[in-house]
C-alpha positions as CSV (number, residue, x, y, z in Angstrom):
1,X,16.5,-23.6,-3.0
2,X,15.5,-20.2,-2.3
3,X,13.2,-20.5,1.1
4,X,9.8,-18.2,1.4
5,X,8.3,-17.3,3.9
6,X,4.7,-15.3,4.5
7,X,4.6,-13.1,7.2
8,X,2.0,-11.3,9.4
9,X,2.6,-8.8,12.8
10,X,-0.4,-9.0,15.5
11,X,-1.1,-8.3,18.9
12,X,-3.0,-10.4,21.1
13,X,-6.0,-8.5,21.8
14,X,-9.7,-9.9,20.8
15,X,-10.4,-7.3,18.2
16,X,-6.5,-8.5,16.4
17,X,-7.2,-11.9,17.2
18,X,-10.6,-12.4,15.5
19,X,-9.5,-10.5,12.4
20,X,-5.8,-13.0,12.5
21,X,-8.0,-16.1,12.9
22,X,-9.6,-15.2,9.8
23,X,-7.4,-14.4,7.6
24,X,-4.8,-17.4,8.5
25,X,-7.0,-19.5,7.7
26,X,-8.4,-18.1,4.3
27,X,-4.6,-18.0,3.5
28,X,-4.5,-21.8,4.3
29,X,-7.6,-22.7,2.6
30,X,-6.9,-20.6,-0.6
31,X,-3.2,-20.6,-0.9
32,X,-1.2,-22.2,1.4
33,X,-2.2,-26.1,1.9
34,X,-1.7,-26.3,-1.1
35,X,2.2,-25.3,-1.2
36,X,3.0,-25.2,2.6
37,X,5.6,-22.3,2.9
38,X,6.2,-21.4,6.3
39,X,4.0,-18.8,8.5
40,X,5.7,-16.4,10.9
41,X,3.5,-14.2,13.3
42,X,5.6,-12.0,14.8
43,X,4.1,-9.8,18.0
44,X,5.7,-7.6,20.3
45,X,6.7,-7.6,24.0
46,X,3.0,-5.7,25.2
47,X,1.2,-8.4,23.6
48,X,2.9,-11.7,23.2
49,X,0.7,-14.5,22.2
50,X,0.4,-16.8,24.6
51,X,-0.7,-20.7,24.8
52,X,-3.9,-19.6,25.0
53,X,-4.1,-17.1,21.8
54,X,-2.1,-19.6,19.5
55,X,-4.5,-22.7,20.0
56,X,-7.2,-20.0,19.2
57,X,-5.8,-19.2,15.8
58,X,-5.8,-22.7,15.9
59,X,-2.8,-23.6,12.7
60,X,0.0,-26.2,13.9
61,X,3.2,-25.4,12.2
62,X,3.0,-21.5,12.3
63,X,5.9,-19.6,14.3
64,X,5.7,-17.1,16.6
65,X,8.3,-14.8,17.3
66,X,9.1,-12.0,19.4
67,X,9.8,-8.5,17.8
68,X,12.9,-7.9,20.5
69,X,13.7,-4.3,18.8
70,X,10.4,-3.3,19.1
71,X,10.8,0.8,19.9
72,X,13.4,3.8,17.9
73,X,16.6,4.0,16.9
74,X,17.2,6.4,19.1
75,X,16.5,9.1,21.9
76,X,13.5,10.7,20.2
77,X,11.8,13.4,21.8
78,X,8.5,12.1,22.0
79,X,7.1,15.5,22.8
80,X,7.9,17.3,18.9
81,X,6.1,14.1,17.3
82,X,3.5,15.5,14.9
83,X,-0.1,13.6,15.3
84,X,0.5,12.8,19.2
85,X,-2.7,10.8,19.0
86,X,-0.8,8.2,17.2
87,X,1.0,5.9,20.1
88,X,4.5,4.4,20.3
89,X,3.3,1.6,19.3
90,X,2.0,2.3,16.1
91,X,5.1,4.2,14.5
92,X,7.4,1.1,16.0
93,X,5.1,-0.7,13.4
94,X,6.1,1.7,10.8
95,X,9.5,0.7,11.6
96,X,9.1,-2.3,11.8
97,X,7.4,-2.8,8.1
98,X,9.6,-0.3,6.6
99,X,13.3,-0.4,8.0
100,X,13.7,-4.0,10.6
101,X,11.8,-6.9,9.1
102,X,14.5,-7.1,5.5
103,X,17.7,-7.9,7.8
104,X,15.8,-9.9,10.2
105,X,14.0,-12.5,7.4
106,X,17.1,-13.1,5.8
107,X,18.9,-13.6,8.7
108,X,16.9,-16.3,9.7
109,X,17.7,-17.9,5.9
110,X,14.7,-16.3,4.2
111,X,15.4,-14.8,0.4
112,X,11.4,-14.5,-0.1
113,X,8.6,-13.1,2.0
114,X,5.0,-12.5,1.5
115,X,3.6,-9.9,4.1
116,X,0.0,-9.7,5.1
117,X,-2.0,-7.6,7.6
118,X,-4.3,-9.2,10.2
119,X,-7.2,-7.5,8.2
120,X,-5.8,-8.8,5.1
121,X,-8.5,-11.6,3.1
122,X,-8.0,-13.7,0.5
123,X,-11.3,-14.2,-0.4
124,X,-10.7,-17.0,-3.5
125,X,-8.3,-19.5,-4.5
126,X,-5.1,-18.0,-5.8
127,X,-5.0,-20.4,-8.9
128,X,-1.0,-20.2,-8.9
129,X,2.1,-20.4,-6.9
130,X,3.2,-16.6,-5.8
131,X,6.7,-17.1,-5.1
132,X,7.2,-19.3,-8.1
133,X,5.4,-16.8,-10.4
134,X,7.5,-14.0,-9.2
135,X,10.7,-16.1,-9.3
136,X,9.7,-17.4,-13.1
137,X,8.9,-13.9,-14.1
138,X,11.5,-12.1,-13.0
139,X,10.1,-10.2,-10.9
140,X,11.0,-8.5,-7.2
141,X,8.1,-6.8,-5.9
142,X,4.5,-7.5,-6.2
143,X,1.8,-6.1,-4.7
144,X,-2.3,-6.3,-5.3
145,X,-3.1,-2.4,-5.8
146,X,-2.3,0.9,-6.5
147,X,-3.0,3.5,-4.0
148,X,-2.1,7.0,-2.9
149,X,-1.1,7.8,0.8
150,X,-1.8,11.0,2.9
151,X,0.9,14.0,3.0
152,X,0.1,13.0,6.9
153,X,2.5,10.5,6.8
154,X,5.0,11.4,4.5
155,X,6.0,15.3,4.6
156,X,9.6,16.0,4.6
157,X,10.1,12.3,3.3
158,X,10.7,12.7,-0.2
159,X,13.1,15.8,0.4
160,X,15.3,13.5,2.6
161,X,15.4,11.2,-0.5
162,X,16.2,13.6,-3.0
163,X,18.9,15.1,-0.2
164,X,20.1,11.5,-0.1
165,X,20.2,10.5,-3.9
166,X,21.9,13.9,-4.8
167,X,24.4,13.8,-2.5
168,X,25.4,9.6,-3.6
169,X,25.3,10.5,-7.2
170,X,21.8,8.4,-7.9
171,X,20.0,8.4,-10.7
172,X,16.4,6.8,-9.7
173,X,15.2,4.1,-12.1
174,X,11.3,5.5,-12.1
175,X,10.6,7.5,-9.1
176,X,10.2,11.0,-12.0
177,X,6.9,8.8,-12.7
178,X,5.7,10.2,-9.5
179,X,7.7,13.5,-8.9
180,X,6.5,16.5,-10.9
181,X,10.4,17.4,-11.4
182,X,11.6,18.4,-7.8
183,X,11.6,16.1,-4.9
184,X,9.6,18.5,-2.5
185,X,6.3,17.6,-1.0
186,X,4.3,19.7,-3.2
187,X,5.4,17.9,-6.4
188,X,5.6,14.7,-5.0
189,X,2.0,12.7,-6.0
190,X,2.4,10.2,-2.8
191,X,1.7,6.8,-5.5
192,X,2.7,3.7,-4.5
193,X,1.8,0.6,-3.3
194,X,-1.0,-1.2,-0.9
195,X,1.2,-3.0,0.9
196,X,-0.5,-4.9,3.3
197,X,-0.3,-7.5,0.3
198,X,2.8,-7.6,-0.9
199,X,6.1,-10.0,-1.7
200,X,9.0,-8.9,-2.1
201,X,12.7,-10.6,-2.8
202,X,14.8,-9.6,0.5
203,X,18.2,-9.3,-1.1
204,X,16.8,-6.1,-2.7
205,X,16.2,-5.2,0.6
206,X,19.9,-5.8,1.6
207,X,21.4,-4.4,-0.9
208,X,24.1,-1.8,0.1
209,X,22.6,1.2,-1.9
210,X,19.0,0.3,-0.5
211,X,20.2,-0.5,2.9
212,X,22.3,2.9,3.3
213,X,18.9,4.8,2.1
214,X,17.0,2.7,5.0
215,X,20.1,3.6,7.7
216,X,19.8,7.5,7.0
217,X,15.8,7.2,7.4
218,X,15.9,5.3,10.5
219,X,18.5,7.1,12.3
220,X,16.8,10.4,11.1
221,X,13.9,9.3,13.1
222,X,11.3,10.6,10.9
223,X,8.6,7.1,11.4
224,X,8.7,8.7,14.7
225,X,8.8,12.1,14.7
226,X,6.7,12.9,11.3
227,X,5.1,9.5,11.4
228,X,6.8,8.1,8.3
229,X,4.4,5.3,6.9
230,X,5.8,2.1,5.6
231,X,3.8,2.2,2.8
232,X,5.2,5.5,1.2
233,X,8.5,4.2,2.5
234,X,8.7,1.1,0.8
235,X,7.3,2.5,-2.3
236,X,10.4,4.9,-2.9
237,X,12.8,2.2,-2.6
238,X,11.1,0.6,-5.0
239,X,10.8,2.9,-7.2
240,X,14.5,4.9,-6.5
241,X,16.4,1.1,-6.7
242,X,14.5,-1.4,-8.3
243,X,14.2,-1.4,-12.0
244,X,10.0,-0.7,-12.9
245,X,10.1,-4.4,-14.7
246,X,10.8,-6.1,-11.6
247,X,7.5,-4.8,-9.8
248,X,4.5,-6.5,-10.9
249,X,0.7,-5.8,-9.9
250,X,-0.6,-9.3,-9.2
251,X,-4.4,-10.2,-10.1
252,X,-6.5,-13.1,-10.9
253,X,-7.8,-13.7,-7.2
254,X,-9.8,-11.9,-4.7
255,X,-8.3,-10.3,-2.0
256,X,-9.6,-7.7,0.8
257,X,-8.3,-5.0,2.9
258,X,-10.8,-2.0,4.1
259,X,-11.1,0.0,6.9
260,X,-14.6,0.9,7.2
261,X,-16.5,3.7,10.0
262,X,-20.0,3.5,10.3
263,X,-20.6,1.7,7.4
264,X,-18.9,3.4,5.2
265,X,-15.4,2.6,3.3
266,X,-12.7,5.2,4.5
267,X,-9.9,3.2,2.9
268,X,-8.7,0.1,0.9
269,X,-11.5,-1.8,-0.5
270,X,-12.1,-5.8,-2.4
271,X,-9.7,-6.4,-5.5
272,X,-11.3,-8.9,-7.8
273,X,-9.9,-11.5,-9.7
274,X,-10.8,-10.1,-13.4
275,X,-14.1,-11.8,-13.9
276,X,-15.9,-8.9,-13.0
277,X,-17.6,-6.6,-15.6
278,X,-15.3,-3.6,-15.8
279,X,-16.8,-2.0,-18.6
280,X,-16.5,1.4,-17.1
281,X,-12.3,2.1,-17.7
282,X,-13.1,0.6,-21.5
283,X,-12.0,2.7,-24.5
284,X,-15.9,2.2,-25.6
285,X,-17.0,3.4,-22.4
286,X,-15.2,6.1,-21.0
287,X,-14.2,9.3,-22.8
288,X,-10.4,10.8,-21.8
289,X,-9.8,14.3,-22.8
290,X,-6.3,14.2,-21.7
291,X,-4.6,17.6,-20.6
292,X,-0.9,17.8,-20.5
293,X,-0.1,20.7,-17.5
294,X,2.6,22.1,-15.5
295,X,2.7,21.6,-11.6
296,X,0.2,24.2,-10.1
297,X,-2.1,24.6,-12.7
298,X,-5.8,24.7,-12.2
299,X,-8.1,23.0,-14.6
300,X,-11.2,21.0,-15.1
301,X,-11.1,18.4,-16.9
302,X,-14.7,17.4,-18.0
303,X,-15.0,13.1,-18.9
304,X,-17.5,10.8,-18.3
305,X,-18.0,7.5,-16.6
306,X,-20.2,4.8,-16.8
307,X,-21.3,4.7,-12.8
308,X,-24.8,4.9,-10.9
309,X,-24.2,6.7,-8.4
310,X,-20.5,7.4,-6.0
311,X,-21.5,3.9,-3.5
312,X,-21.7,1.9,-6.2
313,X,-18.6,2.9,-7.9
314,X,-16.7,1.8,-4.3
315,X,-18.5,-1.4,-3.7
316,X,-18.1,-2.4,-7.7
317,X,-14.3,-1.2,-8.7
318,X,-12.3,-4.4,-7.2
319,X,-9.0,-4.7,-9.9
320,X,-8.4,-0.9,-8.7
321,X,-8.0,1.3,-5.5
322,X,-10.8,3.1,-4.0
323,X,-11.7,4.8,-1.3
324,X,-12.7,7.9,0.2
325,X,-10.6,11.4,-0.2
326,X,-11.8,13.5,2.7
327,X,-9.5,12.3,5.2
328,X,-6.6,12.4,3.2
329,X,-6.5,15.1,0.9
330,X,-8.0,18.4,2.8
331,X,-7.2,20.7,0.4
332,X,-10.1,19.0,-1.9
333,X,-12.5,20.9,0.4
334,X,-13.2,18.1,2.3
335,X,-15.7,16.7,-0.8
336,X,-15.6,13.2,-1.2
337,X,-13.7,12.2,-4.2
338,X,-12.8,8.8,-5.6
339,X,-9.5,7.8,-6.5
340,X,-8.3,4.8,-8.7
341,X,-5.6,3.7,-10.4
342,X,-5.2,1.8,-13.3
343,X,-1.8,1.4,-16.1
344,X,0.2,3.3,-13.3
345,X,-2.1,6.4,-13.5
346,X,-4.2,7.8,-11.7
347,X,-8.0,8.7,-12.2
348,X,-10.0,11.2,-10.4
349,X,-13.7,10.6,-10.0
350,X,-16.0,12.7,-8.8
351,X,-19.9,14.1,-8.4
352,X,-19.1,17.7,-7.7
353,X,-19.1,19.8,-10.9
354,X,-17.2,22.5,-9.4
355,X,-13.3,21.6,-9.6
356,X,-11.8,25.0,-9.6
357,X,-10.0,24.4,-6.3
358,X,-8.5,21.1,-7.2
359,X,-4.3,21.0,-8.5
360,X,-3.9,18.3,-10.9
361,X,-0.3,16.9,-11.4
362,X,0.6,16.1,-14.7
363,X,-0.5,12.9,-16.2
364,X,-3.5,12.6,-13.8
365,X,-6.9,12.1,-15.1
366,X,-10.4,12.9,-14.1
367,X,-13.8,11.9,-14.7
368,X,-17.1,13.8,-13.7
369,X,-19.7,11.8,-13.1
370,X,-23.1,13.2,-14.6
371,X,-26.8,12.8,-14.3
372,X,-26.4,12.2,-18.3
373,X,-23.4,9.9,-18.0
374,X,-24.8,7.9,-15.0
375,X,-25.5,4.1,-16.1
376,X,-25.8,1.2,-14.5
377,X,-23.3,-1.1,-13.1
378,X,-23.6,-4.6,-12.1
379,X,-21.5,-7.3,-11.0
């Protein structure tokens, strides 16, 4: 029998602690006493739970474990790391997510593992077993939502991967899906997946070709000195090894992950379960004048969507990514723009009528939202 296991990382701090306590136990009330799989926290040596912080989150049965190789590879020259402002401890996460936690899961006997953030919220019943799906399906990867991750955290990283693939003879199975036909930052789209939700089958993640990919990476250095995310990461294994009908977008529950400031949603958002009225990405309700282009053309692509106004369109899309563009893309002028995915594509939405700055990659999609398009949208 193939043993699962879900997974979070925390520190013991009162902000990481109230979020944890919440989250293990909508995991527990929606999903897991029903089917019991095992819970690991795993923390690292400045923060180890003690006595104290465990009867807080307040589960018997869950494990905590120490993160021992909790720092780099190797000598790393903490003075030529790009955004300083980011610690040590936050790019040992990267490593951690990305690189460490495969070998160290199946190690321990695991061939399944659900990962989920301290913020992470299962906000309704999951009406299924995960890992039994995934196993029944065939499937290797899920994951809850598309999304799109800054070039802050991932320039230089798809070069090292076409270096690496070119050099071993690889052919990817559907990573061209997301490269505009040269692996360079600038025709590289940055899709993949919100993986602070996700399961995954770990002897993927051992697999000699994978693991070699994961070696280079790590003893490159680059989570630490270009602040590598996990999520980009991940993605590109995924979509240089595993074939595309072993990864599976997962649905039919309600799950949560935002990062808000001041109110307002600066990334992630609520995925619903389906039930919602999602009228607005409908052939009868949304237009698509589709444009084939070549990398570095400029165009505006003129569609319409069925949206009041740009807050309601990020508190009502749930079965899709949303969130705010102005942190991450800077070349959009700083304007707020709305992203979302859906059929492995990607949609642009936006107010602003004037779109002459903006580079769409091929196979994107955009839809300007008008005074005479504008309807409303209720849930």
């Amino acid at each position: 029998m193939e043993k699962c296991v879900i997974c979070y990382t925390a520190m013991n701090t009162p902000r990481s602690l109230e979020k944890l306590k919440k989250s293990v136990e909508l995991l527990f009330k929606n999903f897991n006493d029903r089917y019991c799989y095992d819970v690991i926290i795993f923390y690292d040596p400045i923060y180890p739970f003690d006595e104290e912080a465990k009867e807080y989150i307040g589960k018997a049965g869950i494990q905590y474990r120490l993160i021992e190789e909790w720092g780099p590879p190797c000598n790393v020259d903490a003075g030529t790391w790009v955004a300083p402002e980011f610690g040590i401890g936050y790019r040992n996460m990267m490593r951690w997510y990305g690189i460490q936690i495969y070998k160290h899961l199946s190690a321990l006997g695991y061939e399944w593992f659900m990962r989920l953030d301290d913020d992470s919220y299962i906000l309704s019943e999951i009406p299924y077993d995960i890992f039994e799906y995934m196993k029944a399906n065939g499937y290797e990867y899920g994951f809850r939502a598309y999304t799109t991750d800054s070039i802050s955290v991932g320039r230089n990283l798809i070069e090292l991967c076409g270096l690496h693939m070119k050099e071993r003879g690889i052919d990817p199975t559907f990573l061209d899906r997301f490269v505009g036909g040269r692996y360079t930052t600038g025709e590289w789209t940055l899709a993949g997946y919100y993986n602070n939700f996700s399961v995954t089958k770990l002897s993927f993640w051992t697999r000699p070709d994978v693991c070699a990919l994961l070696t280079e990476i790590d003893n490159f250095g680059g989570q630490y000195k270009y602040r590598w995310g996990d999520l980009l990461l991940q993605s590109l294994c995924v979509q240089i090894f595993m074939e595309r009908s072993k990864v599976h977008q997962l649905s039919g529950w309600v799950y949560e992950h935002a990062t808000k400031a001041n109110g307002k949603l600066m990334w992630g958002g609520t995925f619903g379960d389906g039930s919602e009225t999602m009228n607005c990405f409908t052939d009868e309700h949304v237009k698509i004048h589709r444009k084939e282009q070549t990398l570095g053309d400029v165009s505006t692509l003129k569609c319409f969507g069925n949206f009041s106004t740009e807050n309601e369109v990020r508190l009502c899309i749930f079965d899709y990514w949303s969130g705010s563009g102005s942190a991450k893309y800077q070349y959009y002028n700083r304007q707020p723009i709305l992203f979302v995915w859906k059929d492995s594509l990607l949609y642009v939405v936006t107010k602003y009528s004037d779109m002459k700055d903006i580079h769409y990659k091929k196979g994107c999609y955009t839809y300007e939202i008008t005074d005479e398009s504008r309807t409303s949208l209720t849930v």
